[in-house]
C-alpha positions as CSV (number, residue, x, y, z in Angstrom):
1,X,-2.0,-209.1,-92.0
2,X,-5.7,-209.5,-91.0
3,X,-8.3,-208.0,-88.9
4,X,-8.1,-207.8,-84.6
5,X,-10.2,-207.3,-82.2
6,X,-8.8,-205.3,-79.4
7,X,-9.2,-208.0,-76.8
8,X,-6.9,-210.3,-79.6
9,X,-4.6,-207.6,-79.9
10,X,-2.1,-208.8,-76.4
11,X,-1.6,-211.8,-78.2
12,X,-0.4,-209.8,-81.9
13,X,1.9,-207.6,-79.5
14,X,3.3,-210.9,-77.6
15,X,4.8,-212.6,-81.1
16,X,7.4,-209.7,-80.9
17,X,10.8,-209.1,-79.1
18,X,11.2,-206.6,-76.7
19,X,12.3,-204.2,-76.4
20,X,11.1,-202.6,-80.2
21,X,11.4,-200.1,-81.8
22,X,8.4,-198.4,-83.2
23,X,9.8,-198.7,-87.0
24,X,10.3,-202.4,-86.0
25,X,6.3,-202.6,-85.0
26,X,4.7,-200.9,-88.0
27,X,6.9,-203.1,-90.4
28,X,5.7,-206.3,-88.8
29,X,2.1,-205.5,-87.5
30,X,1.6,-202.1,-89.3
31,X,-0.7,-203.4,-91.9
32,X,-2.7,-205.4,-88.7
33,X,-6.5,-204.1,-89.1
34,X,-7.5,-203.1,-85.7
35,X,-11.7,-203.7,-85.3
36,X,-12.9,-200.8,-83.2
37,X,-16.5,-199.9,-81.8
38,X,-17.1,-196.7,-84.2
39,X,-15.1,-198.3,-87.5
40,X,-11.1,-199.8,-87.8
41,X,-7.8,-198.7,-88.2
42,X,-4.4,-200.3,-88.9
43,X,-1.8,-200.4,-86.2
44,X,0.3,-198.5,-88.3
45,X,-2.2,-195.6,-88.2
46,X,-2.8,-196.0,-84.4
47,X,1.3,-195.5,-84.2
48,X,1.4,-192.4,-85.9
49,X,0.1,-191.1,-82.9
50,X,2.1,-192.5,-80.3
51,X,4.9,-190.1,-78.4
52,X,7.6,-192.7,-78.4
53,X,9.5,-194.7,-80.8
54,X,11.1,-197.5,-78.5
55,X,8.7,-199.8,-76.4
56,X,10.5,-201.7,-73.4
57,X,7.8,-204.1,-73.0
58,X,4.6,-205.9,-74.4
59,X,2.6,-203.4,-72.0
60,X,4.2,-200.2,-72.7
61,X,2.8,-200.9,-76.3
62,X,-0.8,-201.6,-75.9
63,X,-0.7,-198.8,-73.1
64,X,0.3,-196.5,-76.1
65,X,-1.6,-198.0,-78.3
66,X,-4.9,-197.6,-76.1
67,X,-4.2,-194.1,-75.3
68,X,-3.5,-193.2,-79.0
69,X,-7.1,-194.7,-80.0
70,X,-10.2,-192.7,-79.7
71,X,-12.1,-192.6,-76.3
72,X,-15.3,-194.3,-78.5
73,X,-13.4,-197.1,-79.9
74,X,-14.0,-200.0,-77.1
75,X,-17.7,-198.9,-77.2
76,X,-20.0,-196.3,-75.5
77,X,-17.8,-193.3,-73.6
78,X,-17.5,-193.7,-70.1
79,X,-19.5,-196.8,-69.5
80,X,-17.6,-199.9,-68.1
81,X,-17.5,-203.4,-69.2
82,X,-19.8,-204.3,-66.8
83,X,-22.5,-201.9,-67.5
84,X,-25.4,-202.2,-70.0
């Protein structure tokens, strides 16, 4: 399915219905490379760690998503976008 950035990631999560199921997710965007600061992973492998398996909306995803990824995958810990 291709390699994402997280900032492109919204728009994967937008092409699909909601709400979705989790099964639903990992069969269309499962195999979706996700680029991270420290390496990659596949959005199937980032929803093996999610505590749900329905999503009610495009946010509720990427909020799972997010909190399922390591703390060092958007870049250095605790330091904002801003800051550098």
């Amino acid at each position: 399915m291709g390699a994402i950035t997280l900032n492109e990631l919204t728009d994967r999560l937008a092409t699909l219905s909601y709400p979705v199921s989790l099964e639903t997710v990992d069969r269309k965007l499962g195999d979706t490379t996700l680029q991270l600061a420290d390496g990659e992973t596949t959005i199937g492998e980032t929803l093996e760690l999610v505590g749900t398996d329905r999503f009610d909306s495009e946010n509720e995803l990427e909020s799972e998503l997010f909190g399922a990824l390591p703390r060092n995958a958007v870049g250095e810990p605790y330091q904002s976008e801003g800051e550098g």
